[in-house]
Kinemage of the C-alpha trace (Angstrom):
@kinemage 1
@onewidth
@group {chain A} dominant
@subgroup {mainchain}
@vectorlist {calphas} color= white
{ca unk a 1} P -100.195 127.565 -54.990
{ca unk a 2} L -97.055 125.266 -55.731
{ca unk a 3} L -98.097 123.793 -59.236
{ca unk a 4} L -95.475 123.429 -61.526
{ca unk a 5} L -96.199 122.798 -65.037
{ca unk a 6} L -93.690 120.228 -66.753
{ca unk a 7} L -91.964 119.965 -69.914
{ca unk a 8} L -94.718 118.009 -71.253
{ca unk a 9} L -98.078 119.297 -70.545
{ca unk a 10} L -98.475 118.091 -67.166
{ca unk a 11} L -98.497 119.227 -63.614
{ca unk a 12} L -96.734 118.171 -60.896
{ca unk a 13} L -96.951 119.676 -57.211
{ca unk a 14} L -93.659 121.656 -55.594
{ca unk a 15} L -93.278 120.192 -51.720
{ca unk a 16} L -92.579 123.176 -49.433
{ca unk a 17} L -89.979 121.374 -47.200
{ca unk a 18} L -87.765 120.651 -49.510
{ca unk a 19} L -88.187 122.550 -52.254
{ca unk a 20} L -88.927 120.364 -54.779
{ca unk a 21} L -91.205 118.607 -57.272
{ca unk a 22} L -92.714 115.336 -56.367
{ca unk a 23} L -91.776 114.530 -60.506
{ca unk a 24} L -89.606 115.956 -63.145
{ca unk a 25} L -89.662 119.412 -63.833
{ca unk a 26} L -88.740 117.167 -67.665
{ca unk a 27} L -92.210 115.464 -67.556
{ca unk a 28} L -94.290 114.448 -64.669
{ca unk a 29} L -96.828 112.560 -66.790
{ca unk a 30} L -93.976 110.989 -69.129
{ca unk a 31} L -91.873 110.337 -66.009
{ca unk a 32} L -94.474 108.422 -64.236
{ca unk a 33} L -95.359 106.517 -67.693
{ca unk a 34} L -92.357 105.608 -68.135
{ca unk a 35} L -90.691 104.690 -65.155
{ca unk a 36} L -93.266 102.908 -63.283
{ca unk a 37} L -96.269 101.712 -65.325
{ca unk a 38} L -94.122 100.661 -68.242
{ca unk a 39} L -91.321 99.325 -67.163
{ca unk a 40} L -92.670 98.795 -63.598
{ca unk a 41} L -95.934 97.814 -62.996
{ca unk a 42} L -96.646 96.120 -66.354
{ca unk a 43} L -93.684 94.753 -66.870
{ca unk a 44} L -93.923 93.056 -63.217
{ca unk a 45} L -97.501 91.917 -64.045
{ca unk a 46} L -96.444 90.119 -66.994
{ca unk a 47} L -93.771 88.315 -64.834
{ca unk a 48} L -96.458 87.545 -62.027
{ca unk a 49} L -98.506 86.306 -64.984
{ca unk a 50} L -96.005 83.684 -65.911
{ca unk a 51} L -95.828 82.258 -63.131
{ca unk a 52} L -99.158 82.297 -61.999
{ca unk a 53} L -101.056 78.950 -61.262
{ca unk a 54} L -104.738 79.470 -62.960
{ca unk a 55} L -105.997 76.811 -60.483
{ca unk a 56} L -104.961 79.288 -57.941
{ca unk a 57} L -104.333 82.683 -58.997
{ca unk a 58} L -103.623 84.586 -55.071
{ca unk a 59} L -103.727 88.806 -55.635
{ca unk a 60} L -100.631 90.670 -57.043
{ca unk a 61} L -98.746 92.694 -54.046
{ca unk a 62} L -97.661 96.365 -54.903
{ca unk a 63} L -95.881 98.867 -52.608
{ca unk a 64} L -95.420 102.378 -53.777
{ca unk a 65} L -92.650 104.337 -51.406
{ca unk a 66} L -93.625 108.048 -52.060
{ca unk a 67} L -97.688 108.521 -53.340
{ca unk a 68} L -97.289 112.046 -53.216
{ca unk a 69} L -100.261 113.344 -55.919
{ca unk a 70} L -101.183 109.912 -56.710
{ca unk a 71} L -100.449 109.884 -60.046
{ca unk a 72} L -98.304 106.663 -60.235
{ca unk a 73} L -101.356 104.964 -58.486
{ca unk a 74} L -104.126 106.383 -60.994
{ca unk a 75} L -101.884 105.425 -64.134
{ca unk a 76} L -101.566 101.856 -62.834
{ca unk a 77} L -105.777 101.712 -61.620
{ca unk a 78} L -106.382 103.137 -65.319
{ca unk a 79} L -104.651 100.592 -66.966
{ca unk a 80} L -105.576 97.607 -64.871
{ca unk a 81} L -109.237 98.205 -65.594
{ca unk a 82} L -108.563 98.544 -69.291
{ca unk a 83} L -106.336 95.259 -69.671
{ca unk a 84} L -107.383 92.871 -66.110
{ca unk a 85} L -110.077 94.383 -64.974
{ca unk a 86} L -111.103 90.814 -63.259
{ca unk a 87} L -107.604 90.552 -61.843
{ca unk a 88} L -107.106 90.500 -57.929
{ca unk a 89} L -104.507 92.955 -56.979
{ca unk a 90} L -104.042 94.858 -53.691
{ca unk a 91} L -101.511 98.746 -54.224
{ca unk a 92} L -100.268 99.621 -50.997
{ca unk a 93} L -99.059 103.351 -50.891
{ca unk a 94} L -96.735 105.045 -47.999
{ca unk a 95} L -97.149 108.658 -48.012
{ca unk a 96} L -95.673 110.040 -44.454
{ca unk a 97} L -96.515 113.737 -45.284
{ca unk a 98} L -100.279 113.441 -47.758
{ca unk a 99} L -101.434 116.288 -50.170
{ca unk a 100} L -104.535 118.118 -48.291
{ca unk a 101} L -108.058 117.641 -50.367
{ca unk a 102} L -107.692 120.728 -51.781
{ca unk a 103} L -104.430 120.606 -52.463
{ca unk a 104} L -105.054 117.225 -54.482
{ca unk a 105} L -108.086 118.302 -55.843
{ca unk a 106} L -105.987 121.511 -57.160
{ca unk a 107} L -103.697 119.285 -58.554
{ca unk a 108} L -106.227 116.723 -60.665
{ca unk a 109} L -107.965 120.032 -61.931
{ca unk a 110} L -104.988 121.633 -63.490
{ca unk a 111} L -103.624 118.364 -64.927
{ca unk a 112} L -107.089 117.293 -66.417
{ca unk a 113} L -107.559 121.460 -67.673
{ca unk a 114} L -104.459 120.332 -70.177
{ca unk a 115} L -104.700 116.777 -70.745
{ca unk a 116} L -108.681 115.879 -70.555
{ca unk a 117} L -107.468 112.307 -70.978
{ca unk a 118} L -106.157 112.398 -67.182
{ca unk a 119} L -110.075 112.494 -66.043
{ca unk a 120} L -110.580 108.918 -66.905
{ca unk a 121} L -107.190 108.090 -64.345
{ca unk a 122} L -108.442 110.293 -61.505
{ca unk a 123} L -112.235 107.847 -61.680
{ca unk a 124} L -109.762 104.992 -61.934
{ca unk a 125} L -108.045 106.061 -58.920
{ca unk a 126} L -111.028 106.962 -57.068
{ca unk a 127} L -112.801 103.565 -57.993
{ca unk a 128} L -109.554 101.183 -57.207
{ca unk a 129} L -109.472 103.070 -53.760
{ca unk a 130} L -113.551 102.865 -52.800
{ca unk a 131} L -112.554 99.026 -53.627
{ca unk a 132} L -109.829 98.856 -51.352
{ca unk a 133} L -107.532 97.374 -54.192
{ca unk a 134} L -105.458 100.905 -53.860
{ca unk a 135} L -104.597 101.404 -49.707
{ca unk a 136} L -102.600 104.961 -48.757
{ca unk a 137} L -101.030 104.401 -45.513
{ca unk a 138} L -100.174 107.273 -44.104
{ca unk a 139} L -96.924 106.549 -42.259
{ca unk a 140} L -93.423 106.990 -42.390
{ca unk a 141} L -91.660 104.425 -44.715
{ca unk a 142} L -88.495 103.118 -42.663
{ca unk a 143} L -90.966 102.706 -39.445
{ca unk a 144} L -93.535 101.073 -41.461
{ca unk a 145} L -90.885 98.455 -43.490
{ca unk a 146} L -89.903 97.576 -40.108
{ca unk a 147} L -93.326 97.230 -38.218
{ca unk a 148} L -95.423 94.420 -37.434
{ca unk a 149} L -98.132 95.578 -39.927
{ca unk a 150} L -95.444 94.931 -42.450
{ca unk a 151} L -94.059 91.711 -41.110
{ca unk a 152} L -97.360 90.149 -41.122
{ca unk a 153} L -98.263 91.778 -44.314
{ca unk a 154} L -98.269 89.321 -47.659
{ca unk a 155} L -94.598 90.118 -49.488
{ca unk a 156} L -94.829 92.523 -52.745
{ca unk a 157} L -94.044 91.495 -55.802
{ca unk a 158} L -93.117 95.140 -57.161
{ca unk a 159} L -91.526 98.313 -55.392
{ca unk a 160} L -92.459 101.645 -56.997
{ca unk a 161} L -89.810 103.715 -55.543
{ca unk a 162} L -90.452 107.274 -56.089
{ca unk a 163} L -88.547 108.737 -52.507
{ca unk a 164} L -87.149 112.295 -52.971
{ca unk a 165} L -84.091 112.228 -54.632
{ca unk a 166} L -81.318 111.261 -51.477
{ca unk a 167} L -79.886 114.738 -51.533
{ca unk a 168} L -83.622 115.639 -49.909
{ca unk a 169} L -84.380 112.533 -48.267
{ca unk a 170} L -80.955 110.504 -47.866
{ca unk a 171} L -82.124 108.084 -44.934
{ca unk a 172} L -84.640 106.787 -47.735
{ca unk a 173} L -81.708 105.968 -49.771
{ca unk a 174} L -79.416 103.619 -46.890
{ca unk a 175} L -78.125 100.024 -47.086
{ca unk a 176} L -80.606 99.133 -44.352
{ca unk a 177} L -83.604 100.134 -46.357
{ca unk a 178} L -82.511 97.935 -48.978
{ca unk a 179} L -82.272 95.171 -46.429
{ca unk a 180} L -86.166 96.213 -44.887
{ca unk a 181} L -87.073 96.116 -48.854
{ca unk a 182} L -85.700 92.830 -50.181
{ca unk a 183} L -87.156 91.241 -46.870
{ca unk a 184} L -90.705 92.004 -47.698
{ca unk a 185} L -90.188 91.108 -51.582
{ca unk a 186} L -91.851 88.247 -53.182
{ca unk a 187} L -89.120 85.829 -55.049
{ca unk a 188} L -89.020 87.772 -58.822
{ca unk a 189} L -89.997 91.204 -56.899
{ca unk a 190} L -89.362 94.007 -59.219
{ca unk a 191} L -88.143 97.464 -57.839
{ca unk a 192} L -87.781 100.618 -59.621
{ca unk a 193} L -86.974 104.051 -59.390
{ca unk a 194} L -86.529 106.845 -61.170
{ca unk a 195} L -82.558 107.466 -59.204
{ca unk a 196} L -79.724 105.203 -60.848
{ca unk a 197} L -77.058 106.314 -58.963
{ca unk a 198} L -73.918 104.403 -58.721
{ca unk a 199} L -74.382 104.322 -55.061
{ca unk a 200} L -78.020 103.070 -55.110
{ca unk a 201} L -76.969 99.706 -57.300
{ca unk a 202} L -74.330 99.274 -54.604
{ca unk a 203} L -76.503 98.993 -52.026
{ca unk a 204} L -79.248 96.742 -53.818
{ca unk a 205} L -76.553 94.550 -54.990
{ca unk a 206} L -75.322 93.754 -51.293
{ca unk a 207} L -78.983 93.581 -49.740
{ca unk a 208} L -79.585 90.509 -52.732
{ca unk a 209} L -81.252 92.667 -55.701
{ca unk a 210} L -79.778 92.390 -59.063
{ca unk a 211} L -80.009 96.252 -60.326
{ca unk a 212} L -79.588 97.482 -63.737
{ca unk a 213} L -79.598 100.461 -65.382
{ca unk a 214} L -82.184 101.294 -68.353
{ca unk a 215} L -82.635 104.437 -70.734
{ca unk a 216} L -84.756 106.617 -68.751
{ca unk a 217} L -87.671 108.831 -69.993
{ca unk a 218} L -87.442 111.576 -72.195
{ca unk a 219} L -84.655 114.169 -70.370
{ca unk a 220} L -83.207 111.626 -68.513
{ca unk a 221} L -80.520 109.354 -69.772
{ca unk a 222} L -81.090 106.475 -66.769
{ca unk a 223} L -83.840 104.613 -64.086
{ca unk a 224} L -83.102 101.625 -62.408
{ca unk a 225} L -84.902 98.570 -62.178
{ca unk a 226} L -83.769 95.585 -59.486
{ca unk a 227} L -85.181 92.163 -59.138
{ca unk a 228} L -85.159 89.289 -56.426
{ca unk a 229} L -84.102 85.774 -57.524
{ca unk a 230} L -86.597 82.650 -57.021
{ca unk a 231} L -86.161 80.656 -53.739
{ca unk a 232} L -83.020 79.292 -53.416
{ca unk a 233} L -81.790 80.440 -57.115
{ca unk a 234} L -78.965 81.845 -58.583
{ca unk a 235} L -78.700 84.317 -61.170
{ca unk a 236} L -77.162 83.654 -64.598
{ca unk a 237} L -77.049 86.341 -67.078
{ca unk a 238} L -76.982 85.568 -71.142
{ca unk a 239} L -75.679 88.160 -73.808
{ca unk a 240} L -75.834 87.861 -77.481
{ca unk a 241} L -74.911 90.097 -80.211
{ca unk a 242} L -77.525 91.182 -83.286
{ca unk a 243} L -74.921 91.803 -86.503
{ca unk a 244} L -76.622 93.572 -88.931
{ca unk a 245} L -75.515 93.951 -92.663
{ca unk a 246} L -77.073 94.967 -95.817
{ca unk a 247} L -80.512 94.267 -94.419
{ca unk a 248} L -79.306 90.766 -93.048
{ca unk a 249} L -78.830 89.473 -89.496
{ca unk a 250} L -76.272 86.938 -88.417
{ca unk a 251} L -78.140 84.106 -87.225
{ca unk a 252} L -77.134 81.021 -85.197
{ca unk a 253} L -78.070 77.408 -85.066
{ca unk a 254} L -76.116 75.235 -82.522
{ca unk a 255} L -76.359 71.940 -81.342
{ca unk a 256} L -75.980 72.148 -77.358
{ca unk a 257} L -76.531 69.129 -74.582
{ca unk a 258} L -78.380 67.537 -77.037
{ca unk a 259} L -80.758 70.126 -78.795
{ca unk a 260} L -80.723 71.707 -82.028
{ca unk a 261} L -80.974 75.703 -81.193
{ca unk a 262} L -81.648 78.639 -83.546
{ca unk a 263} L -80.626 81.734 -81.384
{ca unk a 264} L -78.441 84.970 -82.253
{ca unk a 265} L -74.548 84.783 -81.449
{ca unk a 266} L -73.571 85.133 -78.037
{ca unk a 267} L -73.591 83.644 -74.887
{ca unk a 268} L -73.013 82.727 -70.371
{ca unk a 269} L -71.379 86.639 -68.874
{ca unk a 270} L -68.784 84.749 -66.641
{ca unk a 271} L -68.754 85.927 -63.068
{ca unk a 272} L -67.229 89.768 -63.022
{ca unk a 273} L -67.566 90.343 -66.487
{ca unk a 274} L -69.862 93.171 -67.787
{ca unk a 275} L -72.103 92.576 -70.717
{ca unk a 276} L -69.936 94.214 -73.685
{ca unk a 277} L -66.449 92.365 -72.078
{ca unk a 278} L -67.999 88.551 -72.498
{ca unk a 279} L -69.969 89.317 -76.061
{ca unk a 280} L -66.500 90.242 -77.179
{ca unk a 281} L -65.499 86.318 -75.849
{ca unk a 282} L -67.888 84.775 -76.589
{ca unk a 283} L -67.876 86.083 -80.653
{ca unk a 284} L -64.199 85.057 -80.124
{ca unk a 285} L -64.861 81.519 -78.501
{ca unk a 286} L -67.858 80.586 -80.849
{ca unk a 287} L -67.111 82.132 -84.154
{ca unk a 288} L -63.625 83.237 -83.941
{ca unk a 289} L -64.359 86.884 -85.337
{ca unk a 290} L -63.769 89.924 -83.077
{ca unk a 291} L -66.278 92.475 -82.760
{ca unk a 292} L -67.244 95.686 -81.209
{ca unk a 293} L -70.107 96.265 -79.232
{ca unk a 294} L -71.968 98.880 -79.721
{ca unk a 295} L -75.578 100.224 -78.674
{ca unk a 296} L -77.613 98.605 -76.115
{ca unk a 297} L -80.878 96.917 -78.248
{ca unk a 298} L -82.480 95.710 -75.314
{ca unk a 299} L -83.561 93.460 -72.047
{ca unk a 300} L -85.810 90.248 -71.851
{ca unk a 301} L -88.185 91.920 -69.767
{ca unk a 302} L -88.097 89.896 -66.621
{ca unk a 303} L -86.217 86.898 -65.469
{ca unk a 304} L -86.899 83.130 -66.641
{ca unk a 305} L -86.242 79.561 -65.306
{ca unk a 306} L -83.030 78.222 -67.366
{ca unk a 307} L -83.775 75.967 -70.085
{ca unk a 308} L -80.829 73.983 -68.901
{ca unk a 309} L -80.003 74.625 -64.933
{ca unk a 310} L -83.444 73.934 -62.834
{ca unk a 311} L -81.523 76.290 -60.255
{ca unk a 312} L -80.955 79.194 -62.143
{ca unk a 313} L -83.036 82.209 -62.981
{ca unk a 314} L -81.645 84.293 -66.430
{ca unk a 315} L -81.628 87.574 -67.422
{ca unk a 316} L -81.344 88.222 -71.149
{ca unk a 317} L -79.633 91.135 -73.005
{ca unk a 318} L -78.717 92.451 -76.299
{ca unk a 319} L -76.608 94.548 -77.876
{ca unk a 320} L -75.106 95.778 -81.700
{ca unk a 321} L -72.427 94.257 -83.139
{ca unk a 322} L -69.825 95.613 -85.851
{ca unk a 323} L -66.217 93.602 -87.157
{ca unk a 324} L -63.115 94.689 -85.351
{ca unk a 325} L -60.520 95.420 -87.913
{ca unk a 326} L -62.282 92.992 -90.738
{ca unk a 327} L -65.181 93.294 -93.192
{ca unk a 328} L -68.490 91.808 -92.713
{ca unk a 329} L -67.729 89.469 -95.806
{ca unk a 330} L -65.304 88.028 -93.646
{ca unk a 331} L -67.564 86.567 -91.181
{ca unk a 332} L -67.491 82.735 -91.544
{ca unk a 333} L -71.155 81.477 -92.341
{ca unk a 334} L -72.588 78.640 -93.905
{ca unk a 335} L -75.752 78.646 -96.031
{ca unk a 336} L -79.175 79.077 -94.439
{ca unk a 337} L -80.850 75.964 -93.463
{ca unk a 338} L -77.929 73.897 -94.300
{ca unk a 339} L -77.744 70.653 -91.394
{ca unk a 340} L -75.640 70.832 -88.680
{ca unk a 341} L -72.545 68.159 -88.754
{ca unk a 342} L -73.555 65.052 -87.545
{ca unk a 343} L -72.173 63.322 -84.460
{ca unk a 344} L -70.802 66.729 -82.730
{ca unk a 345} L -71.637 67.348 -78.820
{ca unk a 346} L -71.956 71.102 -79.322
{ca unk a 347} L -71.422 72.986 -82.798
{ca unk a 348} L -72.562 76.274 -83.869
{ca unk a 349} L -72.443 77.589 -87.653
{ca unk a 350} L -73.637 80.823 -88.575
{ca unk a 351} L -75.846 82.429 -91.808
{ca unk a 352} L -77.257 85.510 -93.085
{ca unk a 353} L -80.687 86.278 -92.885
{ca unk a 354} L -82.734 88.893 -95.103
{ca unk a 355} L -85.259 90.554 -92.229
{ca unk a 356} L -88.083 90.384 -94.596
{ca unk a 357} L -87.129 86.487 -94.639
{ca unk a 358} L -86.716 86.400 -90.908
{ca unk a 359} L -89.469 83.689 -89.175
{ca unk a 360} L -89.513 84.566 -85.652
{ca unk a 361} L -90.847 80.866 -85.097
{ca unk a 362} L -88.134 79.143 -86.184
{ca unk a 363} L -86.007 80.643 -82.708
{ca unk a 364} L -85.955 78.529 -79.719
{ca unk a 365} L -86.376 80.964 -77.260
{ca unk a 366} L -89.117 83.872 -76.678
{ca unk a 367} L -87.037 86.417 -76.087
{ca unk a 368} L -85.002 85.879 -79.897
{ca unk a 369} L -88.906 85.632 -81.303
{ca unk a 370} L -89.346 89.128 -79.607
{ca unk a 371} L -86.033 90.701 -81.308
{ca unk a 372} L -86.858 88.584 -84.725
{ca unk a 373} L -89.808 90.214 -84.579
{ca unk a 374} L -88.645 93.703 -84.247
{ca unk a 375} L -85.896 93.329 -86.675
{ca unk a 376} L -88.195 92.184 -89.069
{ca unk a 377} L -90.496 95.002 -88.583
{ca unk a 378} L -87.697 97.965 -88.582
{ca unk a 379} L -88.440 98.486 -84.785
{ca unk a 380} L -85.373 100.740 -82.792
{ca unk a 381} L -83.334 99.437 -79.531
{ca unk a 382} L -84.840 99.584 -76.182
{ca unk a 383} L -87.091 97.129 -73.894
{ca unk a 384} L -88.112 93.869 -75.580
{ca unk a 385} L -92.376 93.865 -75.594
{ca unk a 386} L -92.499 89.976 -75.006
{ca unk a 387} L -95.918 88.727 -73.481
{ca unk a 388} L -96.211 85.950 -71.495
{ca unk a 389} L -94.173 83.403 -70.547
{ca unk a 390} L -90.564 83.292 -71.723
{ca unk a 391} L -88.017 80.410 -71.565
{ca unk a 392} L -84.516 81.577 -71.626
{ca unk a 393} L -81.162 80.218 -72.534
């Protein structure tokens, strides 16, 4: 029987043709967790949330490019019935070459024998598919993408893509399926994958995506995560840098266009700049103090309308901060609270901020709450937890 038991706890199945396991030999269970409930599926539900019209809430699209065992599916079912289990949504699942019954069943059995827990996502699954909200087309994925069924099909809002790697299924992998995907994606579609190769972001960047690269789950250093822009928008993309000092944090309050902000330091990426290249300018252009940039802290988790360009959709990231060849003393700052000058178009002054002292309330913008809110409890980098609606920069 081709069960292979992961690195942690978990099963995942071995497919004959190729060789390989439909999940990591690292961690199927942690793999699909991470990859595309967490950072997939609810963080595209929260987007789909915010822009949701309550007077008229239509279902929330899903397209899953590989079921294989289902568990992706059964995580997602399990969750939606603990946190919307009113909530309309309709999982569509391509699987060209299905587990048999007993090959399934074998493969709920063993993963249940070591985590009992997974019982409760094998009803979900079974429930969400008697309901129809869960559909497992059994088809090939390029000639469904392209097929009539799929043209007249309502566009997705999220892409689970969980293909065989491209050195086992490499026409999965093309330029044109990018195309066939971004065609059927809602505007703010959300694609992931477990595969961030170089050569993957290529291709989603020149069908219209906007990939990135996140930390991956445990074993893995990388996943990607792409999304659409809003019709007729244009991406802008905002970076800002979190100093931190003797249990202080640089804060910033700026008077731009008119408004009084409270924000952290940073700024507009210019077009071909990467995110560490215009923090460094934009610590330069606003505060005169070089820096080096140094871990990653985090992403908004979706894109937002721009507080200040009706045409623009932003993505928000942050990163560390240290002085380049001067001390932290040497950082020019002004007292806490102290008014901004009067009569100036745009001005930004700087203060230190004790984290216990930190009010995440006093920011402008939801995404600064979120990291004011994990700085103040001692939270570590990675993907900002912000609920709801968020209005960016």
């Amino acid at each position: 029987m081709p069960l292979l038991e992961t690195k942690d706890n978990s099963f995942s199945w071995i497919d004959e043709r190729f060789g390989v396991p439909y999940h990591s030999r690292r961690g199927a269970w942690t793999e699909s967790h991470h990859v595309y409930l967490t950072r997939g599926w609810e963080t595209a539900w929260t987007a789909y949330q915010a822009e949701l019209d309550p007077q008229d809430p239509a279902p929330f699209f899903a397209l899953e490019l590989g079921y294989g065992t289902g568990l992706n599916a059964a995580l997602v079912a399990h969750w939606m019935e603990e946190n919307a289990p009113e909530s309309q949504y309709v999982y569509h699942a391509l699987e060209k070459y299905p587990l048999r019954p007993d090959e399934e069943s074998a493969y709920w059995d063993a993963l249940v024998s070591v985590r009992p827990a997974a019982l409760l996502l094998r009803n979900a699954l079974r429930r969400a598919q008697d309901s129809h909200r869960i559909r497992i087309l059994h088809a090939d994925a390029l000639d469904w993408l392209a097929s009539d069924e799929a043209q007249k099909s309502p566009k997705f809002h999220l892409f689970l893509y969980d293909a065989f790697a491209p050195a086992s299924q490499p026409e999965l992998w093309t330029p044109s399926v990018w195309q066939l995907v971004y065609q059927r994606a809602a505007p703010r579609a959300l694609w992931v994958s477990y595969c961030a190769k170089s050569s993957v972001i290529q291709g989603l960047k020149t069908a219209g995506w906007h990939p990135e690269r996140l930390p991956g789950p445990p074993g893995k250093r990388q996943m990607l995560r792409a999304w659409t822009p809003g019709p007729g928008r244009r991406w802008v993309e905002r970076v800002y840098g979190l100093l931190l000092w003797d249990g202080r944090v640089l804060v910033s309050r700026e008077r731009f266009r008119g408004r009084e902000l409270v924000k952290f330091p940073g700024g507009g990426m210019e077009p071909g700049e990467d995110a560490p290249t215009a923090l460094k300018r934009e610590w330069i252009e606003e505060l005169n103090f070089p820096v080096n940039v140094g871990a990653r802290w985090g992403s908004a988790p979706h894109p937002v309308s721009s507080a200040f360009d009706p045409a623009a959709d932003v993505l928000v990231h942050y990163y560390t901060v240290k002085p380049q060849n001067k001390r932290y003393s040497e950082v020019p700052v002004q007292a806490w609270g102290c008014p901004l000058p009067e009569g100036s178009h745009n001005v930004e002054q700087c203060s230190w901020v004790a984290m216990d002292a930190l009010n995440p309330d006093e920011f402008t913008f939801a995404a600064d709450q979120a990291v004011a809110r994990q700085l103040k409890s001692g939270w570590t980098p990675g993907n900002l937890g912000t609920n709801g609606s968020v209005s960016a920069h």
